[in-house]
C-alpha positions, 0 to 999 in steps of 0.5 A: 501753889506747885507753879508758884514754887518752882517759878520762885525757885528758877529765879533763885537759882538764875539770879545766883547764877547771874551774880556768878557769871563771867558776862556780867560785865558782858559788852558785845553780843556773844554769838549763838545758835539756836532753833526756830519754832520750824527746826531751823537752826538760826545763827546770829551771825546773820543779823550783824550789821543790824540793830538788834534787840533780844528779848529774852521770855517765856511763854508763862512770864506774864510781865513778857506777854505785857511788854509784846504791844509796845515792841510789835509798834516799836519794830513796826516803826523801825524795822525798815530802819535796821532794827530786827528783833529777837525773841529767845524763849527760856522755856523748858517744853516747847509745845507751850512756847508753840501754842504762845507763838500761835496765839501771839502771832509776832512779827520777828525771830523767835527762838526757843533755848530749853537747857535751862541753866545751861541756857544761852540766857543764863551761860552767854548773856548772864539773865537773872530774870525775865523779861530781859532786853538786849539792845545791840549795835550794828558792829555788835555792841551792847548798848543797853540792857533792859532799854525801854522802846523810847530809847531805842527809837531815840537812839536809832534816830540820832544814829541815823542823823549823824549819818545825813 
């Protein structure tokens, strides 16, 4: 019953945060740097150029683990093509997203971003709730939220068409 209120009382609290957000209306990716599950400290500087889906999640989100299936075929099909992936973690502790990481066993960049409010998620990309899915273009725009994989394929192609 604990875990039930405090997940509802998160949401709450980021949704109102979201509807307060200066990047609600947020068109490019706002750069970031966050830790990897090694220590490593990543910059999204290095995947400009790219296509580049985030993924924002959390090691208890249920909806998030059942979306996993269909982004490991999605980067599976496209990842020669440009597309990276990127898992950020909304996790507050980082054992658990640690032991998720280990069970997963997925394929592309996973980052973790314990600060809550104060988050990447919440600060920079304006994420009322997860699972939440950023699709970004080569020169950093953004250009979905929330896209299904279908789409994502299918915006990759006519890209990759109009430049034959």
């Amino acid at each position: 019953m604990r875990t039930i209120f405090i997940i509802s009382f998160l949401f709450i609290r980021f949704s109102l945060m979201a509807q307060q957000s200066p990047t609600a209306g947020l068109d490019k990716m706002p750069g970031f740097k966050l830790h990897d599950s090694e220590g490593e400290l990543f910059n999204s500087e290095s995947i400009r150029g790219k296509y580049v889906l985030i993924d924002f999640w959390a090691s208890w989100c249920g909806p998030c683990h059942k979306k996993f299936p269909e982004l490991i075929e999605l980067y599976t099909e496209f990842h020669i093509e440009g597309l990276e992936i990127v898992g950020i973690s909304t996790d507050f502790k980082k054992e658990p997203w640690l032991a998720d990481l280990e069970k997963l066993d997925l394929p592309w960049i996973q980052l973790i971003d314990m600060k809550g409010e104060e988050s990447v998620a919440v600060t920079r990309f304006g994420v009322s709730a997860i699972p939440a899915l950023f699709f970004i273009g080569p020169e950093g725009k953004i250009i979905a939220r929330d896209p299904g994989c279908e789409f994502v394929k299918d915006y990759i192609r006519k890209e990759k068409n109009k430049n034959l």
